[in-house]
C-alpha positions as CSV (number, residue, x, y, z in Angstrom):
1,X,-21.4,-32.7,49.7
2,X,-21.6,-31.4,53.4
3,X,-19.1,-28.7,53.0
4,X,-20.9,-27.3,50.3
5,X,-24.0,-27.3,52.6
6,X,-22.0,-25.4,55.0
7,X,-21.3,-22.6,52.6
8,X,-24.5,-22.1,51.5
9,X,-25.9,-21.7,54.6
10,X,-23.4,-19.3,55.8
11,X,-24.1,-17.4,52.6
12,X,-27.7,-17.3,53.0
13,X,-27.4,-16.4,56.5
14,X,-29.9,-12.9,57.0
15,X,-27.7,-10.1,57.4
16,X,-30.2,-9.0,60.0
17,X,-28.9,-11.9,62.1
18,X,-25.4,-11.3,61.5
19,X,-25.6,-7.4,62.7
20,X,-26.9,-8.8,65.8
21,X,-24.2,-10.0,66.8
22,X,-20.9,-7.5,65.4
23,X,-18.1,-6.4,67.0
24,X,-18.1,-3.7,69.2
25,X,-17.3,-0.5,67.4
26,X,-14.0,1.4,68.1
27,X,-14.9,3.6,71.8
28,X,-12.1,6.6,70.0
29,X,-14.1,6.9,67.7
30,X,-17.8,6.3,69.2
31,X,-17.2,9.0,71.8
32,X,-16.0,11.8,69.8
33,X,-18.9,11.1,67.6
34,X,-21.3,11.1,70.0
35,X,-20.3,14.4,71.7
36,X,-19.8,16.1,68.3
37,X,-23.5,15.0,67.6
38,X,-24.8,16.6,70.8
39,X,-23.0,19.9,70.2
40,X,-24.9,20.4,66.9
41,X,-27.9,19.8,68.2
42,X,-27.3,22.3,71.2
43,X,-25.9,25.0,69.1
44,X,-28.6,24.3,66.2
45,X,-31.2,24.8,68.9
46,X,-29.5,28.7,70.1
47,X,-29.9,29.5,66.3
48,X,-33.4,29.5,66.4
49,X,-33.8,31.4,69.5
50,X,-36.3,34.4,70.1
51,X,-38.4,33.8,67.8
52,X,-41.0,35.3,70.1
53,X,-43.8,36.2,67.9
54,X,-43.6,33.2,65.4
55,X,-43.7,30.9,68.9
56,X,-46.5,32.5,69.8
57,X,-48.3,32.5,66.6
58,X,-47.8,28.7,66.6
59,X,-48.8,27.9,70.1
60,X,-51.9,29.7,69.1
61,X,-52.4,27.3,66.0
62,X,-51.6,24.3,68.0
63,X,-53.4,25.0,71.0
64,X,-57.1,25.0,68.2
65,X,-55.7,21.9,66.5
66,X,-55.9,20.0,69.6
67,X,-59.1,21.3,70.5
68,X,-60.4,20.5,66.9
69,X,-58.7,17.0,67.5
70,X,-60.7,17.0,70.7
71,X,-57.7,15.8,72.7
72,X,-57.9,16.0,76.7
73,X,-56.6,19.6,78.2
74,X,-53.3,19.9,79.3
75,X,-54.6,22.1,81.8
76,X,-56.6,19.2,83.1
77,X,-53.8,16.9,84.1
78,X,-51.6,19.8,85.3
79,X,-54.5,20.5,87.9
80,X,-55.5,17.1,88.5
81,X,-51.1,16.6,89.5
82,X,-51.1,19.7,91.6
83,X,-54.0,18.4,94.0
84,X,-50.7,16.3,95.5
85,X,-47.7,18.5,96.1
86,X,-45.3,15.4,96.4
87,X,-46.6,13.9,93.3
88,X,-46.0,17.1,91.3
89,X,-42.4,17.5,92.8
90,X,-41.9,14.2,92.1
91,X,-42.8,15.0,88.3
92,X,-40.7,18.1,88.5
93,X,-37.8,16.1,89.5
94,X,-38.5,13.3,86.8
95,X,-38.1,15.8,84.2
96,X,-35.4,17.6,85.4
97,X,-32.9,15.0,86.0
98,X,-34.0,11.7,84.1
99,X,-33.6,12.8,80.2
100,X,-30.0,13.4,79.8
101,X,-28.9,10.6,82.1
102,X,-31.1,8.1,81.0
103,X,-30.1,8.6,77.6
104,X,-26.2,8.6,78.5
105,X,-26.7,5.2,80.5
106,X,-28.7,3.5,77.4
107,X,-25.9,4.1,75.2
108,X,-23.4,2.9,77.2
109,X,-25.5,-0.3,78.5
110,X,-25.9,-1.0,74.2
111,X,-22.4,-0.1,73.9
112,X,-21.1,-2.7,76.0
113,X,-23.9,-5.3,75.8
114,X,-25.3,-5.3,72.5
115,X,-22.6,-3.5,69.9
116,X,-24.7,-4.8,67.0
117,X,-27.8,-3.2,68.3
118,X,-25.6,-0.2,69.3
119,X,-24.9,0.8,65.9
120,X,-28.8,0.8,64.7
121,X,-29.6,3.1,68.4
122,X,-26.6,5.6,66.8
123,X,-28.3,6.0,63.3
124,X,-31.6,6.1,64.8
125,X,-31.0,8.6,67.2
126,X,-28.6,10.9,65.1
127,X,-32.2,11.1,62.4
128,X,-34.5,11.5,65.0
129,X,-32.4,14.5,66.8
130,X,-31.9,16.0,63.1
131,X,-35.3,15.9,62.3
132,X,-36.6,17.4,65.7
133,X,-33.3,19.9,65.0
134,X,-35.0,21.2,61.6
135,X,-38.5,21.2,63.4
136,X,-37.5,23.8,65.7
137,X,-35.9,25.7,63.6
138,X,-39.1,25.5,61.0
139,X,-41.7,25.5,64.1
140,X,-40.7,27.7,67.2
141,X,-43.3,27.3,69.5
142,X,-44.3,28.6,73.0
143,X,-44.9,25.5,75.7
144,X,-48.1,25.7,77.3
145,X,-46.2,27.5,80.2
146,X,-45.4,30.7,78.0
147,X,-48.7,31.1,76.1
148,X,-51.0,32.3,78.4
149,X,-54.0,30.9,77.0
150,X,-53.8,27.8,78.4
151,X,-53.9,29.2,81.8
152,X,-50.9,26.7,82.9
153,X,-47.6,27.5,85.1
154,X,-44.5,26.5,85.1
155,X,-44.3,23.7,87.8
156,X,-40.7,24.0,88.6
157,X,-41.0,27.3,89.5
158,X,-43.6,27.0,92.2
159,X,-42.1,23.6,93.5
160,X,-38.8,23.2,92.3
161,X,-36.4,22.2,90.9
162,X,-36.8,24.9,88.5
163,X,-35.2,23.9,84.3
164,X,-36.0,27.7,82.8
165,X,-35.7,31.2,84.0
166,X,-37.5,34.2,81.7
167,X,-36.9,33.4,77.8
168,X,-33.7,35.6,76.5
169,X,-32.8,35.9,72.9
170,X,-28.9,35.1,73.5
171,X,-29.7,32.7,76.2
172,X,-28.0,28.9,75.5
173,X,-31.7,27.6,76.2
174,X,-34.0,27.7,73.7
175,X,-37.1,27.2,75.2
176,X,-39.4,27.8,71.9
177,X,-37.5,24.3,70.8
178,X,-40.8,22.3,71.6
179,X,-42.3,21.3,68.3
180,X,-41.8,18.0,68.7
181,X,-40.5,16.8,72.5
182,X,-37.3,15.3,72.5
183,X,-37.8,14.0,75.9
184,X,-40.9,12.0,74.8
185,X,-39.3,10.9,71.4
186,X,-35.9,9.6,73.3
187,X,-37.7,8.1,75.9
188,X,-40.2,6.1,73.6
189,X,-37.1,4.9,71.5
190,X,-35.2,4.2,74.6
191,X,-37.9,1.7,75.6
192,X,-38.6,0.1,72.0
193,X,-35.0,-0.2,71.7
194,X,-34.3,-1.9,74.9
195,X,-37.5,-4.4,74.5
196,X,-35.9,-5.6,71.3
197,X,-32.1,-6.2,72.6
198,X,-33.3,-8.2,75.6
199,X,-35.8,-11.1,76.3
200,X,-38.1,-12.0,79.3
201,X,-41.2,-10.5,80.1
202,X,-39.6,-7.7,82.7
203,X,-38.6,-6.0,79.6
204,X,-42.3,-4.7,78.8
205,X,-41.9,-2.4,82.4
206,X,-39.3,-0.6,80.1
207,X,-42.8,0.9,78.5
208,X,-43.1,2.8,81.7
209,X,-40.1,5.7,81.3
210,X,-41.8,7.2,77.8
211,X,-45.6,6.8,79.6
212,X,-44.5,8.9,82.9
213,X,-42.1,11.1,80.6
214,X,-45.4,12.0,78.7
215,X,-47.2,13.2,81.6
216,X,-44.2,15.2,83.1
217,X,-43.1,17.0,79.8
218,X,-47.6,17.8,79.7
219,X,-48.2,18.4,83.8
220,X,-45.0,20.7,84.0
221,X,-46.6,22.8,80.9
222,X,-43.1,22.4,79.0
223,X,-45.0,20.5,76.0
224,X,-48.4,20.3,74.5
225,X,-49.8,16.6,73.3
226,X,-49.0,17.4,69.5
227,X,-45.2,18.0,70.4
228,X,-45.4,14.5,71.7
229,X,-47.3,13.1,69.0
230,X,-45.6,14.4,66.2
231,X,-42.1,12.9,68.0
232,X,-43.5,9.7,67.8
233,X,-44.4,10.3,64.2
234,X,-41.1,10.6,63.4
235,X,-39.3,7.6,65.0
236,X,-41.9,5.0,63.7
237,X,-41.1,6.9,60.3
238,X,-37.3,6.3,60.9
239,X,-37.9,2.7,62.6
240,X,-39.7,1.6,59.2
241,X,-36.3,2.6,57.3
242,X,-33.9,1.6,59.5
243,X,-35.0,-1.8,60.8
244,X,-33.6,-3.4,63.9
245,X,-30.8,-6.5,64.1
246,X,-32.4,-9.3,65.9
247,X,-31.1,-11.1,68.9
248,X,-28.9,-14.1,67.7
249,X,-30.5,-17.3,68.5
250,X,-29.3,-21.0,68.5
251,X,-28.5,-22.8,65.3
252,X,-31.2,-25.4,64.8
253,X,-30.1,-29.3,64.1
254,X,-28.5,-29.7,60.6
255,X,-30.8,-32.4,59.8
256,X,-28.9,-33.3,55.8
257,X,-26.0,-34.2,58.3
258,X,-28.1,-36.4,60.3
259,X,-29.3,-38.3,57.4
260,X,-25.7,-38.9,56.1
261,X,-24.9,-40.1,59.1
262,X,-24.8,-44.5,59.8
263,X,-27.4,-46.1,61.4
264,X,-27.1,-46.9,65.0
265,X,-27.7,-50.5,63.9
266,X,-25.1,-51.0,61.6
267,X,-22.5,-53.0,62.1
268,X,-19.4,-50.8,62.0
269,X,-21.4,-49.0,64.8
270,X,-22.7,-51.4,66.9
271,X,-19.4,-53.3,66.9
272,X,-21.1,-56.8,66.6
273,X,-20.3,-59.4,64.7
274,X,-21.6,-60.2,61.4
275,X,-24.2,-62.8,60.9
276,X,-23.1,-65.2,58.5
277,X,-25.9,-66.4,56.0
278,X,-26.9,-70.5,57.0
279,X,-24.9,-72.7,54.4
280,X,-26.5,-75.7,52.7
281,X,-26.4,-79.2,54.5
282,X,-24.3,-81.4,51.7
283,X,-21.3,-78.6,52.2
284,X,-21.3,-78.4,55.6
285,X,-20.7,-82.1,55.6
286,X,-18.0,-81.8,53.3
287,X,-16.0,-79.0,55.3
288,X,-16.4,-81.1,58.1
């Protein structure tokens, strides 16, 4: 019967589909939420402040990993930025002022135009910022800028706009919190994320935030390569558990209601007359 068609396919629909397209969560509750994550994190972070010689000890591990690894210096593409002073400002600045903002307008864009896909970014991001949280309080580590063996400055001093002043161990900051970069792992997500809510081949350009966030957080000596690295670790680990919603898409033809459907050529539908079949001669005659 065609209503038990219909059942079955709404039963069998892929959930995957459905959470594409929920309803927008509560904003009461999404917004305290939100904020109560954030303050964790930032108060999770002071706890594993001045940790001076285990960040150093680290930096010094990392630092021979990556030349075992034989991965390009960071050194390198700090000195090969600095050759342009309005390039490196322009990285300064990039650093300084994109992370938080860009993250804050992503949320509210999914918010508002993609609630199912909203949810997933929540989860998502709330394991990726734990998992970075219990990585800085395992692994404090000195960026590039405060271990002196990589012969690196801090950027943001020289040019501006400076993010850090001198490390402090009661200071809100903690800069040994580098093991792995949040700004790389946010912005990588950001882009993934946003390439699978929306269609079009524009979308693709989004690939562009996390590939100029990795050379800012490396050229302004505030992460090495493995802090990178091991972010991205993390959220394909997370992506593989938590997979995304897909976008809805239109319902193809029910083609078992098709078939049930009457002929354009029969007669109730085409309104003609019926054909009578030809009588025999010798009754004709007689009705006549």
């Amino acid at each position: 019967m065609p209503s038990t068609r219909v059942l079955k396919r709404a039963l069998t629909k892929p959930n995957r589909e459905r959470s594409a397209t929920a309803s927008r969560p509560p904003l009461i509750r999404e917004l305290p939420l939100v904020i109560a994550l954030y303050m964790a994190y930032k108060f999770g972070r002071r706890a594993a402040n001045g940790q001076f010689a285990d960040a150093h000890d680290n930096a010094e591990w990392i630092w021979s990993l990556e030349r075992t690894l034989h991965l390009p210096s960071e050194a390198r593409v700090q000195d090969l930025l600095m050759h342009s002073e309005i390039l490196i400002r322009g990285i300064n600045v990039y650093y300084a002022t994109v992370h938080f903002p860009a993250m804050v307008l992503f949320l509210v864009w999914m918010y508002w135009r993609r609630p199912g896909h909203y949810v997933w970014v929540r989860w998502v991001l709330t394991w990726l910022t734990g998992a970075a949280l219990v990585l800085h309080l395992l692994v404090p580590l000195a960026p590039p800028r405060l271990f002196r063996a990589t012969r690196m400055v801090d950027t943001g001093v020289l040019y501006g706009p400076a993010v850090y002043g001198k490390p402090k161990p009661d200071s809100m900051a903690n800069q040994f919190a580098a093991m792995p970069s949040l700004h790389v792992g946010w912005a990588v997500f950001i882009a993934v994320a946003l390439i699978m809510a929306t269609r079009g081949r524009l979308r693709w350009l989004w690939l562009l935030h996390p590939l100029i966030t990795l050379v800012a957080v490396v050229a302004t000596a505030h992460h090495y390569w493995m802090d990178g690295l091991v972010a991205c670790a993390i959220l394909a680990v997370i992506l593989v558990v938590l997979r995304p919603p897909r976008l809805g898409r239109a319902p193809a033809p029910d083609r078992a209601a098709a078939d049930e459907e009457p002929p354009a050529s029969a007669p109730e539908a085409t309104g003609a007359r019926p054909v009578s079949p030809q009588r025999p001669a010798h009754l004709a005659r007689r009705e006549t």
